[in-house]
N, C-alpha and C positions, 0 to 999 in steps of 0.2 A: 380530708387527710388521705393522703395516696397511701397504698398497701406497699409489704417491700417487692413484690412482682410488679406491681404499675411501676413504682418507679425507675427499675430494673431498665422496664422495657421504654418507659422514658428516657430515658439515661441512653440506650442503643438507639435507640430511633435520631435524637440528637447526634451522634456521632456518626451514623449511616448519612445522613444528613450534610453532615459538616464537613467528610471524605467524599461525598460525591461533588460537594459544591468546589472542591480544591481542587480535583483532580479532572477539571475540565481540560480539554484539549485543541486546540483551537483548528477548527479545517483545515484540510489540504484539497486544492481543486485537482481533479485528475490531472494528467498530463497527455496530452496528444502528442505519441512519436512517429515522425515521420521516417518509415523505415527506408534507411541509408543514407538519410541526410537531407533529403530535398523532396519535391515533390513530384516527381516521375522516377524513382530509382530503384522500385523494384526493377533489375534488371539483370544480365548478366555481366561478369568481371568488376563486383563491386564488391567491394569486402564487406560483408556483414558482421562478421567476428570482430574486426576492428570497429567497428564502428560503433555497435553493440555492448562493444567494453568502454563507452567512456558513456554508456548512458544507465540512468537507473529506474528501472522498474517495480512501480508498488501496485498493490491491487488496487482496480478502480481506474486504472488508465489505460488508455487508446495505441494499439497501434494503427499506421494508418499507409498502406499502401497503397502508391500510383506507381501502373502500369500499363501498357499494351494489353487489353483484353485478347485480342485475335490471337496473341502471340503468346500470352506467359497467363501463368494462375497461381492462387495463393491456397495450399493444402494443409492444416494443421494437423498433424501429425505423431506419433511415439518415437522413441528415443531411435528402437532400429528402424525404423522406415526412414529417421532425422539422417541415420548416419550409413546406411546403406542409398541411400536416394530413390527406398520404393515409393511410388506413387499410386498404388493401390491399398484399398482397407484404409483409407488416412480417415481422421474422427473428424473433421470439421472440414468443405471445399468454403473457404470463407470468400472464394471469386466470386463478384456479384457484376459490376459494372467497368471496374479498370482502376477505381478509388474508392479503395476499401478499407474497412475498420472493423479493427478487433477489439473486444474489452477484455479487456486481463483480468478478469473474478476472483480468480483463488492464488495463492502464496505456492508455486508452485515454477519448477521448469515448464516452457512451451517450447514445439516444436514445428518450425515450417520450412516448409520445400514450394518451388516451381518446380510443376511434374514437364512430361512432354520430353525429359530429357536433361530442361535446362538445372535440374539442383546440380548435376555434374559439373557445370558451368561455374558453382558457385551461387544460382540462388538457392541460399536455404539460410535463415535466423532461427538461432537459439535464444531464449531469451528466460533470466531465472526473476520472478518476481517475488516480492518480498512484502511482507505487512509495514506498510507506514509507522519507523517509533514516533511516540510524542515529542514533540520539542522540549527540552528543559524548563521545568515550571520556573515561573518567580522571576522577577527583574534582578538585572546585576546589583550589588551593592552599590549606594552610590560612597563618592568620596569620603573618606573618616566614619564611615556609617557600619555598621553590619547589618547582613541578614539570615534567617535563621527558619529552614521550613524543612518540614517529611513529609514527604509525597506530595509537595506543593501546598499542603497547610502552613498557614504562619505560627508561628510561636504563641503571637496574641490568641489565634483561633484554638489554640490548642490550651492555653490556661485559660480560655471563659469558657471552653468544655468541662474541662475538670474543676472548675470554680461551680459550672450550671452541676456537674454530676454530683459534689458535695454538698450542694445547697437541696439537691433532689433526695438524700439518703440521709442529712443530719437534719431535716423537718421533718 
């Protein structure tokens, strides 16, 4: 015969349990952006802003510049070096070979410039990244049907909890 603390904690353990197993969430693979559109484009007279507005950014994904090594580089950057076009003191030279990639880690604005001159030009992306939400749990209703879930529990899931919790505290 369980005590009324075992059961208690039985009782919570069951439903920690039955909330974690609901509220799964199904991957997202990162995304490789190729910035500007193609695959040589870091360059100058290409709009980034534009370009950059119709794409979205979550943590866990790739930017990915091609460019001229000899000629141009890619500097990650603060907001006034973004918008002043210093290219000195920048946090990150992410130039490595002329095809390069960045990972986006944190939920956050990023900032990059072509130093040497060309941000004036127009290379420089802002880019604001954001936490991936989860999809909508649960399948659509189907026809004549309903359905019926919180936080992606089913209804069923949630009276054999409270059906297991009663059966744990009235033995």
């Amino acid at each position: 015969m369980l005590g009324s603390g075992e059961k208690l904690a039985m009782v919570v353990a069951v439903l920690v349990v039955l909330v974690v197993m609901g509220s799964g969430v199904a991957g997202r693979e990162p995304t490789l952006h190729r910035v500007g559109g193609g695959k040589n484009t870091w360059a100058p007279n290409v709009n980034f802003t534009e370009w950059s507005s119709h794409e979205h950014f979550h943590v866990g994904d790739w930017l990915y510049f091609g460019f001229d090594k000899t000629q141009y580089n890619v500097l990650e950057v603060n907001k006034t070096s973004y918008d002043k076009c210093i290219d000195t003191g920048f946090i990150t030279n992410v130039t490595k070979g002329g095809r390069d990639v960045f990972n986006l880690t944190e939920a956050k604005p990023y900032y990059f410039i072509s130093g040497r001159g060309y941000c004036f030009s127009g290379m420089k992306l802002a880019v604001n990244v954001t936490v991936m939400l989860p999809p909508p749990s649960g399948d659509p209703p189907k026809k004549g049907g309903s359905s019926c879930s919180v936080g992606g529990v089913s209804r069923w899931t949630i009276l054999l909890s409270l059906l297991a919790a009663t059966f744990l505290f009235c033995s």
